[in-house]
N, C-alpha and C positions, 0 to 999 in steps of 0.2 A: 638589088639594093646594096650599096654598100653603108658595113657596119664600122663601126670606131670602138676603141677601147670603152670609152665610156657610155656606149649604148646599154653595160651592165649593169648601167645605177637609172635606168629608164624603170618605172614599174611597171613588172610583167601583168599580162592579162590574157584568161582564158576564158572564150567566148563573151567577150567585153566584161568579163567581170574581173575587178583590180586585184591582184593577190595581195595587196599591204594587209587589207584586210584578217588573212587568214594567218599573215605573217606577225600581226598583233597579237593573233587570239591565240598562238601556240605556246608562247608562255604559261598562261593557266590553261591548257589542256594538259601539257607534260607534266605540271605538279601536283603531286597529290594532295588531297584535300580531307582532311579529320575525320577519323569517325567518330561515332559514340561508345566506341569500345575500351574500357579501361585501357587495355596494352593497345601500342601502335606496334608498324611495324619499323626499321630500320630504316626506311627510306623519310620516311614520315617524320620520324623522332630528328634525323641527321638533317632535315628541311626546317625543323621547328629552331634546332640548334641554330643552324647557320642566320637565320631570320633575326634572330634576337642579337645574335652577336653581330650581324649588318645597323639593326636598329642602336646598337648603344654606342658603336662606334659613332653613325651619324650624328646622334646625339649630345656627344660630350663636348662641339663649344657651343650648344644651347641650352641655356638655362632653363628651370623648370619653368617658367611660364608656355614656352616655346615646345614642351615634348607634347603635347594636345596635335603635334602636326606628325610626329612620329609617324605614325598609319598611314599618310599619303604619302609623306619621301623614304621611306622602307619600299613600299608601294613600286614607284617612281623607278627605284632603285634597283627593283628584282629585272623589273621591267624593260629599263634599258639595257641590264647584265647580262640578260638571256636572249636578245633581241639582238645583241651583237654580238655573240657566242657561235648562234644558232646561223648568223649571219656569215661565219667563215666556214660552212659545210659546205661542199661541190651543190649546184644546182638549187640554192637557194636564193634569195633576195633578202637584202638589210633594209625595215622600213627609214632604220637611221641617218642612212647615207643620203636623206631626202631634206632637203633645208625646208621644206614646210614643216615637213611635221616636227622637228627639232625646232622650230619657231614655236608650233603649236603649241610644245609641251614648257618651251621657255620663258614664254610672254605670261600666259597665264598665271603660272607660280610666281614669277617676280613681281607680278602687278600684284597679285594677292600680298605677298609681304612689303610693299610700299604700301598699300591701302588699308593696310594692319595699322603698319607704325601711324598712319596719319591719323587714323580714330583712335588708338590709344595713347599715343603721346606727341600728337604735335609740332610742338615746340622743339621737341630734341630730334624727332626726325626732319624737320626744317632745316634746323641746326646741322646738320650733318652736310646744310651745299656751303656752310662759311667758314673754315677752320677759325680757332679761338686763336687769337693775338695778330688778324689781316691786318695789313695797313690799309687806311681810308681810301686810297686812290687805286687797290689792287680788288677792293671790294667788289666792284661790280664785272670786272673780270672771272676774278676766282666763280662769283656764283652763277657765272653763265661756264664756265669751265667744268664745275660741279654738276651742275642740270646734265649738261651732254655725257658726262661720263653715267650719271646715273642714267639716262636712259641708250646708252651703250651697251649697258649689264646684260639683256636679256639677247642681245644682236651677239654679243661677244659668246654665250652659254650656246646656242645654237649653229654657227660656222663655225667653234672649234670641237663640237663636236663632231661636224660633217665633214671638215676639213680633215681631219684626222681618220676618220675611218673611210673616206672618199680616196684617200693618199696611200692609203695601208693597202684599200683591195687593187688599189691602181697597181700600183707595183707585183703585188702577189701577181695579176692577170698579165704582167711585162714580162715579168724572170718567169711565170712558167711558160709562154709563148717560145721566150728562149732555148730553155731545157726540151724544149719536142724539135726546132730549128736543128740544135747543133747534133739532133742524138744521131742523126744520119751520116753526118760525117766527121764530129769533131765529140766524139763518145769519152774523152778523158774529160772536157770541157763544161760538156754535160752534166755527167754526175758531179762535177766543182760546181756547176751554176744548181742543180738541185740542194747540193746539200747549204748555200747561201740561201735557196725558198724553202727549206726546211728552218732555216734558224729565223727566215723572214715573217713564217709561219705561227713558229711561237710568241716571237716580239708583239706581232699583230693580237695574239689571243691576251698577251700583257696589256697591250693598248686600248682592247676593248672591254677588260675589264676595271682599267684604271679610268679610261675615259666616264665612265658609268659614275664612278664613284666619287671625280671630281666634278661633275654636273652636278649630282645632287649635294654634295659637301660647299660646293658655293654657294647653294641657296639655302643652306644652312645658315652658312654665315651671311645673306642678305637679310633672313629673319633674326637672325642672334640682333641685330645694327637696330631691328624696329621692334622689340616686344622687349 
C-alpha cells in the first residue's frame, strides 16, 4: 500500500480502537492535581501559578459579567496548549490537526455566546448585523453581509487552527525526509537542512502555543460583543 505525506494526520488505531481518545485524555493525566495538604509541591504550586496567570490574561477584555466563563476557556485553553505541545513528540498524534473535532470544540462555544447575547440583550446583539449610520439602500445588503460573516466565526476558529498546525507538521515531515535523503551523499547539505528543521521546530512549538491562545482569546472577544 502506498502511503502519502498526509497519511500522518489519519487517526491512528490499535486493535480498532481510535487513539484521539487517549490522545485527549493525556492532558489531565500528566497534571497534577491538589491535595489536602497545607504545602504543595513545586510542580503543583508552578501549575497553580501558570493557570491564574493564563485565566487573567484571557480575561481582561471581558467584563465582569463574562468571567462566570473563566473555568471553561482557562479549561479550553490548557487543553488545546498541551494537546499541541504533546502533538510535536516523534510517534505521537495531534487530535488537533483533525477539522472535526476543531469544529466540535468551535461551533459549540460560539453558539453558546450568540445564544447568551440573544437572551440577555436582544436588541443590541441584533444590532450588531446593522452598523449605526447605513444608508437605506445598503441596508439589506449589509445585513445579509453581517449574517454570513457571523456565522463564518465558528468555520474560520476551526480551519485556522488546522490549517496551521496541518502546515507546520507537513513541513517538519518534508525537511526531515530531506535531512536522511541527502545525509548519504550530500553531508555538508544535510546538516544546513537539519539545522533549518531545528529552527522549523521551534517556530512550530511557537505556533502551537500561539495558536491555542488565539482560539480561545476570539471567543473571548465573541462573548465580550454579547454579555
Amino acid at each position: 500500500m502506498n502511503l502519502t505525506f498526509f497519511d500522518q494526520f489519519m487517526s491512528p488505531q490499535i486493535l480498532g480502537i481510535p487513539l484521539t481518545i487517549l490522545a485527549l485524555l493525556t492532558p489531565s493525566i500528566i497534571f497534577p492535581t491538589l491535595s489536602n495538604r497545607w504545602l504543595t509541591n513545586r510542580l503543583s504550586t508552578l501549575q497553580t501559578w501558570m493557570t491564574n496567570s493564563l485565566t487573567k490574561q484571557l480575561m481582561l477584555p471581558v467584563n465582569k459579567t463574562g468571567h462566570k466563563w473563566s473555568i471553561i476557556l482557562t479549561t479550553l485553553m490548557i487543553l488545546l496548549l498541551v494537546t499541541n505541545l504533546l502533538g510535536l513528540l516523534p510517534y505521537t498524534f495531534t487530535p488537533t490537526t483533525q477539522l472535526s473535532m476543531n469544529m466540535g470544540l468551535a461551533i459549540p462555544m460560539w453558539l453558546a455566546t450568540v445564544l447568551t447575547g440573544l437572551r440577555n440583550q436582544t436588541t443590541v446583539s441584533l444590532g450588531h448585523l446593522l452598523p449605526e449610520g447605513t444608508p437605506t439602500l445598503l441596508i439589506p445588503a449589509l445585513i445579509v453581509i453581517e449574517t454570513i460573516s457571523l456565522f463564518i466565526r465558528p468555520v474560520a476558529l476551526g480551519v485556522r487552527l488546522t490549517a496551521n498546525l496541518t502546515a507546520g507538521h507537513l513541513l517538519i515531515q518534508l525537511i526531515s525526509t530531506a535531512v536522511l535523503a541527502l545525509l548519504p551523499t550530500m553531508a555538508a547539505l544535510s546538516l544546513l537542512t537539519g539545522i533549518i528543521l531545528l529552527l522549523l521546530t521551534i517556530l512550530e512549538l511557537a505556533v502551537a502555543m500561539i495558536q491555542a491562545y488565539v482560539f480561545v482569546l476570539l471567543l473571548c472577544l465573541y462573548l465580550q460583543e454579547n454579555i
